[in-house]
matplotlib code that plots the C-alpha trace (Angstrom):
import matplotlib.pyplot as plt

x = [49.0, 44.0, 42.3, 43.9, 40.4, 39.9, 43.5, 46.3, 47.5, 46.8, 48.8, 47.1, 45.3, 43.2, 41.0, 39.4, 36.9, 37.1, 35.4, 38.2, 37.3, 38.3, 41.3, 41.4, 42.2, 45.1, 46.3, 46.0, 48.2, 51.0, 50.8, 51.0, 53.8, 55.8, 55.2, 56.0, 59.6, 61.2, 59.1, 59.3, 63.2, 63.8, 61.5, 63.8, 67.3, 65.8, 64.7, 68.8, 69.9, 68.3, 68.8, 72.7, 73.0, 70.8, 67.3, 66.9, 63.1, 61.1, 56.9, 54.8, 52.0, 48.9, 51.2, 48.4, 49.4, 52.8, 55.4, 56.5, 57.6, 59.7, 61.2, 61.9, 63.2, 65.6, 67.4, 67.5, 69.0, 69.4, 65.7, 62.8, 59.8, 56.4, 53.5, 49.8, 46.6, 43.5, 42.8, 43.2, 43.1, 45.6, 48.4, 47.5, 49.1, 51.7, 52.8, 52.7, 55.0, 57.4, 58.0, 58.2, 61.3, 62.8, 62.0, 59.5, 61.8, 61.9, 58.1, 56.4, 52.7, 49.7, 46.0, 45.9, 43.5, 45.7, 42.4, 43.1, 45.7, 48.0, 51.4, 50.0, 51.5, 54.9, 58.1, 59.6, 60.7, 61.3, 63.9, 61.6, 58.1, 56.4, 53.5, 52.9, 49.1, 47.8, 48.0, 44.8, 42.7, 43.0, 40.2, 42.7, 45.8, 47.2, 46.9, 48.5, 51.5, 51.6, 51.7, 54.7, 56.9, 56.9, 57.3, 60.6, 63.6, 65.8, 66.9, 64.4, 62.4, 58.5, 58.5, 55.1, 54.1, 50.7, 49.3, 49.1, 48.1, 46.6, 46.0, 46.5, 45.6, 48.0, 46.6, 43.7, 40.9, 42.3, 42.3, 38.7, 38.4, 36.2, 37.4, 38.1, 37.1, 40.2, 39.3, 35.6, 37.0, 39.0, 36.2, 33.7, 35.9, 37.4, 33.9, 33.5, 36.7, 39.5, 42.3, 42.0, 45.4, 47.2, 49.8, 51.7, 54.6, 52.2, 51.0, 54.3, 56.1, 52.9, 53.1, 56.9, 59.4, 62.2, 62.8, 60.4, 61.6, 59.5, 59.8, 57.9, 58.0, 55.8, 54.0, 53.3, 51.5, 51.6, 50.0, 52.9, 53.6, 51.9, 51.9, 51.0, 48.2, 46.8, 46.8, 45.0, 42.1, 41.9, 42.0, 38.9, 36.9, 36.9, 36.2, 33.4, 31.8, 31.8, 30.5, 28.3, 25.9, 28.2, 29.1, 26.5, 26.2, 29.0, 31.4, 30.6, 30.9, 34.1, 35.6, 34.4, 36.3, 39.4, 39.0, 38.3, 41.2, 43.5, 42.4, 43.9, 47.2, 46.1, 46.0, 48.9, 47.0, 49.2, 48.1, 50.6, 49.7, 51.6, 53.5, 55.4, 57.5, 58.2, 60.8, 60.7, 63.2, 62.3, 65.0, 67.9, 66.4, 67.1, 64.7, 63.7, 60.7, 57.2, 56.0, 52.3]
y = [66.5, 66.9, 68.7, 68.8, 68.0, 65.1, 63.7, 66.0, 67.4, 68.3, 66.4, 65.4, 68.0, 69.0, 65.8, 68.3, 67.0, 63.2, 60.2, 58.4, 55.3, 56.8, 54.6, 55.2, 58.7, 57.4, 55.3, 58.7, 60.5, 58.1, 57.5, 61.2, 61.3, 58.9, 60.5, 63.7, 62.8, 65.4, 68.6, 67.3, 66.9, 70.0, 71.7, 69.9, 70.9, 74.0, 74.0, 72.6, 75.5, 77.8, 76.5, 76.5, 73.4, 70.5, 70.9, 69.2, 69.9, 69.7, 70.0, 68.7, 70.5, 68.2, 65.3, 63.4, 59.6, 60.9, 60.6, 64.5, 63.4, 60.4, 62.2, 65.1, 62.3, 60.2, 64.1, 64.9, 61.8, 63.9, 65.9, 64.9, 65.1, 66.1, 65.3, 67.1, 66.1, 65.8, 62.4, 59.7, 57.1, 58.9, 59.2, 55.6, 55.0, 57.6, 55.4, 52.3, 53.4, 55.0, 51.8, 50.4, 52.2, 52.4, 55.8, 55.8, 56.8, 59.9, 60.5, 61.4, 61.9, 64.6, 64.6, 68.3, 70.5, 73.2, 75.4, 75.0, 75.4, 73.0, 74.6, 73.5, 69.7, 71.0, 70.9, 74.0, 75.9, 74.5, 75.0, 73.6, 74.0, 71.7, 72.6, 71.0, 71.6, 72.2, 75.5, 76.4, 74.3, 76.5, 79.0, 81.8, 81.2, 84.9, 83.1, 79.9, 81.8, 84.1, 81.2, 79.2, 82.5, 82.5, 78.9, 79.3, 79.9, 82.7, 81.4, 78.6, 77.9, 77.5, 75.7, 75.7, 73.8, 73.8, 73.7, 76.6, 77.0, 75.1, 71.2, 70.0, 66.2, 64.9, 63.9, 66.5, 64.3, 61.8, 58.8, 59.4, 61.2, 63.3, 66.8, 69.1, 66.5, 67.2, 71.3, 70.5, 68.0, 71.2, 73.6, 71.5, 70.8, 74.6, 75.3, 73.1, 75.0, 72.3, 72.2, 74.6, 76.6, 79.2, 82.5, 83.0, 85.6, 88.8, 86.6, 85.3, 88.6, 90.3, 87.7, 89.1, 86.5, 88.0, 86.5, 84.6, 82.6, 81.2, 78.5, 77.2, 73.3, 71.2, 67.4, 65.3, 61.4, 59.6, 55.9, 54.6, 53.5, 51.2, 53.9, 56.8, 54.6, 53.9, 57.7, 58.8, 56.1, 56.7, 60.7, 60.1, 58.0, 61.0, 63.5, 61.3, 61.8, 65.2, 66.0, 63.3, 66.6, 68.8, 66.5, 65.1, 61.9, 61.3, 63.1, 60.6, 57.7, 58.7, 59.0, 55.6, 54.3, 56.4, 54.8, 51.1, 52.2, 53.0, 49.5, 47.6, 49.6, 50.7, 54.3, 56.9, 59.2, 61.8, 64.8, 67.8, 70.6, 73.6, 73.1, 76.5, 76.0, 79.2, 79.0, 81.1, 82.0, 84.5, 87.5, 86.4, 88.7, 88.7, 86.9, 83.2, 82.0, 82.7, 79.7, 78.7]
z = [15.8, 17.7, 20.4, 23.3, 25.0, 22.7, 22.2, 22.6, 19.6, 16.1, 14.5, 10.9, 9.3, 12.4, 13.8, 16.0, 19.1, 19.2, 22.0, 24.3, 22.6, 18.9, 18.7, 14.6, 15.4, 17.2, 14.4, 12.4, 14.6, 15.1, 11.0, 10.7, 12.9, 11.4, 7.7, 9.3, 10.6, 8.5, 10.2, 13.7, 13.2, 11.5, 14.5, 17.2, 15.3, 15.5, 19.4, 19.9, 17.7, 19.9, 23.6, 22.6, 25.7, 26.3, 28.2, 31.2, 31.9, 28.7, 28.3, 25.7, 25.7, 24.3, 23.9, 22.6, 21.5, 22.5, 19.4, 19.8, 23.4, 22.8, 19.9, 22.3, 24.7, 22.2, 20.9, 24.6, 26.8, 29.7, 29.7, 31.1, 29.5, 31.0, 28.5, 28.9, 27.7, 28.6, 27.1, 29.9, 26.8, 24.7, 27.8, 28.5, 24.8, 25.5, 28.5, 26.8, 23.7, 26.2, 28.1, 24.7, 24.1, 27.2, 27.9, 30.5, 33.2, 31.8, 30.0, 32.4, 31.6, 33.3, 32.8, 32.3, 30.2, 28.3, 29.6, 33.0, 35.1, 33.8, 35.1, 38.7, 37.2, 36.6, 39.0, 38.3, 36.1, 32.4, 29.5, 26.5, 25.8, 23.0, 21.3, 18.3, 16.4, 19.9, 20.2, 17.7, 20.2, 23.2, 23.9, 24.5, 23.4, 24.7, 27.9, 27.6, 25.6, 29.1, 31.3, 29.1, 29.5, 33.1, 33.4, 31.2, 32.3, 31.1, 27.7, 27.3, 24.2, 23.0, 20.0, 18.2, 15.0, 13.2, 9.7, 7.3, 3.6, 1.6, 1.2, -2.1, -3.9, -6.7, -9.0, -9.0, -9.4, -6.5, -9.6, -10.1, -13.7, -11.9, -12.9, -9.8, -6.8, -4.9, -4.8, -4.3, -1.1, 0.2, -0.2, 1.3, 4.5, 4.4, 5.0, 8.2, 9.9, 8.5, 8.8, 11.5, 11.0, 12.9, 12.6, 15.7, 15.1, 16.6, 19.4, 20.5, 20.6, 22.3, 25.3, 25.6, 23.9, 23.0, 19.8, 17.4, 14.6, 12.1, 9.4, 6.7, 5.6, 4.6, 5.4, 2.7, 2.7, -0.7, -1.5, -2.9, 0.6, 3.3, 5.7, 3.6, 2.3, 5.3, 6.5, 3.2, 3.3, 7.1, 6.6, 4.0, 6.0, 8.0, 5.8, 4.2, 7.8, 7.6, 4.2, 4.4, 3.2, 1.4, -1.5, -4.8, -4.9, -7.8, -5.6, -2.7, -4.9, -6.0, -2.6, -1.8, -4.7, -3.4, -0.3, -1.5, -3.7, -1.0, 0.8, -2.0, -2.8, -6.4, -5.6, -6.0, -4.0, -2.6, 0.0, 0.7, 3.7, 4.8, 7.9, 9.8, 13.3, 15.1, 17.8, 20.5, 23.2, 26.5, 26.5, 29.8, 32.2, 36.0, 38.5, 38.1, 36.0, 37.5, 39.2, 39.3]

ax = plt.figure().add_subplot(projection="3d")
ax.plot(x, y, z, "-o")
ax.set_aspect("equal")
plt.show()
């Protein structure tokens, strides 16, 4: 899941601001995706569990490169899906995948800024609202929880994911020998804001759901596969940028030799984050959703 101004969603550990042309942050975010299958479909069992019948009008709210929405699609063969982000490059590669897999009759995609006043995009009113490692991003958060509500239906669901805890390396020392690298990584990034994590329960019962649920899971990448290997070396490459200052010079060295690592298929890196989905469903009261 990214910002929402940059590319939609947050889906790896929190890519934060990112150029339209960053098009290896969008290779992170559909790898992350695809390791992350288990959390986003034990988040949509849980979205079905709580709408008891099929949504017809779905939003995913910073779809970014888009996987939350066709997944939301695929569960959901009679919804439509309306996916927000600011990031004309990243609905671009939205549209693209959805008319990959036949699903862009029903993806439809907005250029929307989840600070503005994206409800104006929407139809009517909705019965599932997608926010997965978005909703961190937004400068008031209150806000955009307010506007979901009255863009629900009475009955319909917000489902929110994002990161919390703490990111752990096995083996400690990311192959290295270098006693304590992995913490030292995680401290130096902790100290730059990432991952940028989130607790929702007191804010989605203050903006007036009527019932939060919340669930912990977790996402895991390991190096013993193509795909996870990929994610890790591109997730340092990353990282390397940041703490291009934060780390000694062994320390800096011995991520390069991750990554080179990593390039080859040598590694068994492996990277586990806390992952919690709340679901959340406004009371059945009388009078239609709020439009904007």
């Amino acid at each position: 899941m990214t910002s929402h101004r940059a590319s939609g969603h947050a889906t790896g550990h929190g890519h934060g601001r990112a150029p339209e042309h960053d098009t290896g942050l969008a290779e992170l975010l559909d790898l992350d995706a695809a390791l992350g299958a288990g959390v986003l479909a034990a988040a949509l069992d849980a979205a079905a569990a709580a709408l008891g019948t099929a949504p017809r009008d779905v939003v995913d709210l910073g779809a970014g490169t888009g996987t939350g929405s066709l997944a939301i699609a695929r569960r959901f063969p009679d919804a439509r899906v309306h996916s927000i982000d600011a990031s004309p490059a990243m609905l671009e590669r939205l549209g693209a995948a959805a008319a990959a897999a036949q699903l862009g009759d029903r993806v439809e995609a907005h250029v929307a800024d989840l600070d503005g006043d994206w409800p104006a995009v929407l139809p009517g009113p909705l019965d599932l609202a997608w926010a997965a490692l978005s909703l961190h991003h937004v400068s008031d958060p209150a806000d955009l929880l307010r506007k979901v509500l009255g863009r629900l239906r009475p009955g319909g669901v917000l489902v929110v994911t994002e990161m919390t805890g703490r990111t752990t390396y096995e083996p400690a020392d990311l192959g290295t020998g270098r006693d304590g690298l992995g913490e030292r990584l995680v401290g130096a990034l902790a100290g730059h804001g990432y991952p940028a994590t989130g607790e929702w329960t007191d804010a989605l019962q203050s903006a007036g759901f009527a019932t939060v649920e919340r669930h912990e899971t977790a996402f895991t990448a390991s190096a013993r596969t193509p795909e996870g290997a990929r994610y890790l070396s591109l997730e340092l490459e990353r990282h390397q940028d940041r703490l291009s200052e934060d780390l000694d010079p062994g320390d800096r060295a011995a991520v390069d030799a991750v990554v080179a690592a990593l390039r080859a298929g040598t590694s068994r890196l492996a990277v586990t984050s806390g992952r919690a989905v709340w679901v959340a469903t406004r009371g059945e009261e009388s009078g239609p959703p709020a439009r904007a």
